[in-house]
C-alpha positions in Angstrom: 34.4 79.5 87.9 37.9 79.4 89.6 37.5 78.7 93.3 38.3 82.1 95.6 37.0 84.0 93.0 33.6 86.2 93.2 31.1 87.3 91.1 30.9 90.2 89.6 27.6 91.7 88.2 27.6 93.9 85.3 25.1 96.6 83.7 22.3 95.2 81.2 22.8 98.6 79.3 25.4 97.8 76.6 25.6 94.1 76.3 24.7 92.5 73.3 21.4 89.9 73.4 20.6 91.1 76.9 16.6 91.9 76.2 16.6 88.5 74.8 18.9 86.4 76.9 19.2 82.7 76.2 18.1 80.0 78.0 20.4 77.2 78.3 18.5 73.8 80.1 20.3 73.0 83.6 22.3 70.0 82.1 23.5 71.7 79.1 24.7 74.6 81.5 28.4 72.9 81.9 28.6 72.5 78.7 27.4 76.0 77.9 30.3 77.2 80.4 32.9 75.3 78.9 32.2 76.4 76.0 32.1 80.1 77.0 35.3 79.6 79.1 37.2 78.5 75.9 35.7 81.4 73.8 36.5 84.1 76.6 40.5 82.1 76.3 40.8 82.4 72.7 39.5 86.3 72.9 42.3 86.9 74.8 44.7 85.3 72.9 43.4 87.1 70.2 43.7 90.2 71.9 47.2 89.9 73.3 47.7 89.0 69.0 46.3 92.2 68.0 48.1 94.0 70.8 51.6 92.5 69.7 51.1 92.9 66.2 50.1 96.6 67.0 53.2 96.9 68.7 55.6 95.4 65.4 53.0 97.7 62.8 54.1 100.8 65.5 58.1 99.5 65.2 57.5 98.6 61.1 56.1 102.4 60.4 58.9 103.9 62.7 61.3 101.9 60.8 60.0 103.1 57.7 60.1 106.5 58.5 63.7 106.2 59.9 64.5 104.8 56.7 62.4 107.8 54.6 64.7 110.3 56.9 67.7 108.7 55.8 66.9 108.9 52.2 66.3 112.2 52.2 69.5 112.6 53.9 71.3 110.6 51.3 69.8 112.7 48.4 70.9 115.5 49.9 74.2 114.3 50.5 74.5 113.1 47.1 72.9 116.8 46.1 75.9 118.3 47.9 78.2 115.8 46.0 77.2 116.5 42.6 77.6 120.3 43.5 81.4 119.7 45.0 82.0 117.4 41.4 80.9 119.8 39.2 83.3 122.7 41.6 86.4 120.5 41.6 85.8 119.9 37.5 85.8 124.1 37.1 88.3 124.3 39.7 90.5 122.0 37.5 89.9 123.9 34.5 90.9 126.6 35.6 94.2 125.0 36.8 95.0 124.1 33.8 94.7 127.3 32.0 96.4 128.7 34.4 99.3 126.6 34.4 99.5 126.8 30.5 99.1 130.8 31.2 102.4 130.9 34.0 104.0 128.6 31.2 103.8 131.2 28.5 104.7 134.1 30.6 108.0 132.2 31.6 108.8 131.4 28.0 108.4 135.2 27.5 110.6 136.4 30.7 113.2 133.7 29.8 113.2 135.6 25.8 113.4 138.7 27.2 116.1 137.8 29.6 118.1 137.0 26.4 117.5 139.2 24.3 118.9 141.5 27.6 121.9 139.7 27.6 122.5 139.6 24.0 122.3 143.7 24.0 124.4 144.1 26.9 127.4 142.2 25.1 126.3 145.0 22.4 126.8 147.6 24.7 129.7 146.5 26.5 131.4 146.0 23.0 129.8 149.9 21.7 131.1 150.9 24.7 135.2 149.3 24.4 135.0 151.0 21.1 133.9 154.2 22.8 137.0 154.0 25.3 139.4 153.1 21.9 137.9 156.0 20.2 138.7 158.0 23.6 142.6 157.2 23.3 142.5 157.9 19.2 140.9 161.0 18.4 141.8 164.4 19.7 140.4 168.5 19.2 137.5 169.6 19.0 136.0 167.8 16.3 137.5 164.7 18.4 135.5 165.7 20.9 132.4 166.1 18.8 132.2 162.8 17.7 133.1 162.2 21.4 130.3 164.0 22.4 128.2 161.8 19.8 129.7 158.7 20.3 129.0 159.4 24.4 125.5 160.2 23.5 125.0 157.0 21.7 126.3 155.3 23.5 124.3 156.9 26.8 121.5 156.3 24.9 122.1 152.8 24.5 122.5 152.7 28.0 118.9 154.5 28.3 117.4 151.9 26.1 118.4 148.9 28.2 117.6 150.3 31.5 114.2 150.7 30.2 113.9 147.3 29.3 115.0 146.3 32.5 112.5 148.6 33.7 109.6 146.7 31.5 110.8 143.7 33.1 110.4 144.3 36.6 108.2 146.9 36.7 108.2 149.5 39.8 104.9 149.2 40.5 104.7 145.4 41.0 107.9 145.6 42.9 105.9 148.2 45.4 102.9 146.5 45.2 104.5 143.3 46.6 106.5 145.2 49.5 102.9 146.9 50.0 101.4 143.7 50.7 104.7 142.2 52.7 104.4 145.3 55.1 100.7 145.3 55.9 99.7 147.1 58.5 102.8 149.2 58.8 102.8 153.3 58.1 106.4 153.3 56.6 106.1 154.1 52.8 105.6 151.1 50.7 109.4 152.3 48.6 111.3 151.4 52.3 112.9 148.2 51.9 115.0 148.4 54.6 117.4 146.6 56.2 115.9 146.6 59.8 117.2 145.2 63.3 117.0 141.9 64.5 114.3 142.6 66.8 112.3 144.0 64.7 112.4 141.0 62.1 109.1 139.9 63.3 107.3 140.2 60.4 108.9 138.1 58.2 107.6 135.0 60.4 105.1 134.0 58.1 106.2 131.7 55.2 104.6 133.8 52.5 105.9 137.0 53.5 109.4 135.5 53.6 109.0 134.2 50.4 107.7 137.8 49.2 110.4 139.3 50.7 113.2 137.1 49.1 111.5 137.1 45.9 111.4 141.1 46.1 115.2 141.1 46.6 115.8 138.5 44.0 113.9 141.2 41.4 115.9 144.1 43.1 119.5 141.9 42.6 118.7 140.6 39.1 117.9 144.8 38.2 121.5 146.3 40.2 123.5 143.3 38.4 122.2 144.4 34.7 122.4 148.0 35.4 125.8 148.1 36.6 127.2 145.5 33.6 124.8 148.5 31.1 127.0 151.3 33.2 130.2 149.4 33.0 130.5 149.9 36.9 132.0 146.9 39.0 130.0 146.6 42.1 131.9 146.8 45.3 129.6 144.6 46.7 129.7 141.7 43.6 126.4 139.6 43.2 125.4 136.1 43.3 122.1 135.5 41.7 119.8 132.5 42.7 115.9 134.2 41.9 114.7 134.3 45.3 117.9 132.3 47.2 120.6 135.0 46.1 123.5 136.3 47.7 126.2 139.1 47.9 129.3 139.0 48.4 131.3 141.4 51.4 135.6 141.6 50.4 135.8 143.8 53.1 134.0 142.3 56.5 134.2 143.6 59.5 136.6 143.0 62.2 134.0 140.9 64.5 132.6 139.3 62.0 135.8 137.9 60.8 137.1 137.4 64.0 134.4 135.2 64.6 134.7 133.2 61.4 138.6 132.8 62.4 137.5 131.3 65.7 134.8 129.0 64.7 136.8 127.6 61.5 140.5 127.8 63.1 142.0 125.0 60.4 141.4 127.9 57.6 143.6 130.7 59.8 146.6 131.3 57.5 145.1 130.3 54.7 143.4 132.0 51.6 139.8 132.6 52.7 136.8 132.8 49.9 135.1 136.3 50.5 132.0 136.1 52.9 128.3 136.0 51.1 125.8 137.1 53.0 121.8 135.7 51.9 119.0 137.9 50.2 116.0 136.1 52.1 115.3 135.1 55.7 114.3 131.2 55.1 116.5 129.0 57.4 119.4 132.1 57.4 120.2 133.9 60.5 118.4 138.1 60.1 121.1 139.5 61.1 123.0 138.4 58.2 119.9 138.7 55.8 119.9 142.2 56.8 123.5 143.2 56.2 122.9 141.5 53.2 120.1 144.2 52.2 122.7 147.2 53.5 125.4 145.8 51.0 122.6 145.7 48.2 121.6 149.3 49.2 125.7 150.2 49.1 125.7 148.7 46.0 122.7 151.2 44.5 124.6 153.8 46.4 128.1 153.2 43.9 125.6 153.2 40.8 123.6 156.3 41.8 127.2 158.6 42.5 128.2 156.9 38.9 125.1 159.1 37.3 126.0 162.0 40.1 123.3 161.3 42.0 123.5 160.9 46.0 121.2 158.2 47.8 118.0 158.6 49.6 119.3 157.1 52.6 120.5 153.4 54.1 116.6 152.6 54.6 115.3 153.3 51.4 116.2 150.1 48.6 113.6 150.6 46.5 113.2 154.2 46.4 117.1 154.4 45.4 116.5 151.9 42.4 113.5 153.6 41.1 115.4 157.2 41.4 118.3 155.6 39.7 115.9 154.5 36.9 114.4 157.6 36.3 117.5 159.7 36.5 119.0 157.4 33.8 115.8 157.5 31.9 115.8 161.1 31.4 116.5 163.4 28.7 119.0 165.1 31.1 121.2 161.9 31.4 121.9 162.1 27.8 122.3 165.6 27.7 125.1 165.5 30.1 
């Protein structure tokens, strides 16, 4: 017994041995304490042992169900993977069809497009002989074969308009400004050349390509129709799909003005004849939307040619659709 230190008595109850305690002789009593002493040391030890190997099992089974929560993870992660494979594997698939699909409708549209302008050199020959014929034959049975020749030939003309009707379609063309004007209550035939504050719209990318491949369509159909009429356009085109142009002979005073004073080294000179772009990317609007007014001038010419008048300065696709109808009709041959 450490010196300073006291006794301390405890309960017989509950100690193991105490109704038959041992008797240990007075001179084996050191020893006895000794040896008690070293066994009460090594308990200790052994109980600070089982505490800190308590304490690694507690660490070792939170370990281990750290690592059982991250495998679970991990399955589900690869779970997810296997999903996004098997998405990106249909996704391709379906790329590829439907790039061969686009490939085969172009090798179509580019058949068509020829075959277009094979029968336009057809009709613009018919229609030489026609005028030839004109100057030859006279009387009235000159002008019944007139009249038949006239009627052929309008016919003709009736024949390739409606192919260039089957290849840009009304309804698409509608369908697209449908979707280019959203929200707004005008009717979906208005493709209309509209101010410069009010070109808002057009600020997304994929409406200004919509709107430029729209007026590609429109220009591509005028051009054809008036080469099928035999009418030069006063407004002459420049096509270029979704990048065309038109050109103006007769320009305004301020806008030539102000050509003449920002190019002064072409003043006396022969000046090409303006162009003015059919889309919006990277162009000024103001120009893009005299641009559409020239087109709409040009529709204009070709609906007076059929003695029609047009549906107004606002109205693009309305006036090509009316000038494809009236040139469609029974009554245009009949004239």
């Amino acid at each position: 017994m450490a010196a300073g230190t006291e006794w301390e008595l405890s309960p017989l109850e509950g100690i193991e041995g105490a109704e038959t305690p041992k008797i240990v002789e007075w001179e084996d009593l050191q020893e006895e304490l000794a040896r008690l002493w070293s066994l009460s040391a090594a308990l200790k030890k052994a109980e600070e042992r089982k505490e800190s190997l308590a304490q690694k099992l507690e660490s070792i089974i939170e370990a281990r169900r750290e690592s059982l929560r991250l495998t679970n993870e991990l399955k589900e992660m690869r779970q997810k993977l296997e999903v996004q494979k098997v998405a990106i594997a249909n996704l391709s698939i379906h790329t590829v069809k439907t790039s061969e699909d686009v490939k085969n409708r172009r090798a179509q549209l580019c058949f068509a497009i020829r075959m277009l302008l094979v029968s336009g050199k057809t009709l613009s020959a018919a229609h030489q002989q026609l005028q030839e014929a004109n100057k030859l034959l006279s009387g009235k049975r000159v002008h019944w074969h007139l009249r038949n020749l006239q009627k052929m030939l309008r016919t003709r003309q009736q024949y390739m308009v409606s192919q260039v009707a089957t290849l840009y379609p009304m309804k698409g063309l509608e369908q697209t400004c449908k979707e280019k004007q959203g929200s707004d209550n005008k009717s979906s035939l208005q493709l209309t050349a509209l101010p410069l504050k009010r070109m808002g719209f057009f600020s997304d990318k994929k409406e200004i390509q919509r709107s430029a491949t729209v007026l590609g369509y429109v220009a591509h159909a005028v051009l054809l129709i008036a080469s099928y009429l035999d009418v030069p356009l006063r407004y002459p085109l420049r096509l270029g799909g979704s990048c065309s142009y038109i050109h103006d002979y007769a320009p305004s005073i301020e806008s030539l003005s102000s050509d003449l004073s920002a190019n002064p080294i072409i003043t006396g000179m022969s000046m090409k004849p303006p162009e003015f772009p059919l889309f919006l990317e990277g162009q000024d609007t103001t120009r893009a939307a005299y641009a559409i007014f020239l087109l709409n001038k040009d529709l204009e010419q070709l609906l007076n040619d059929v003695g029609a008048e047009s549906l107004g300065p606002r109205h693009v696709l309305a006036n090509l659709k009316e000038l494809m109808r009236i040139i469609q009709s029974q009554q245009y041959i009949d004239i």
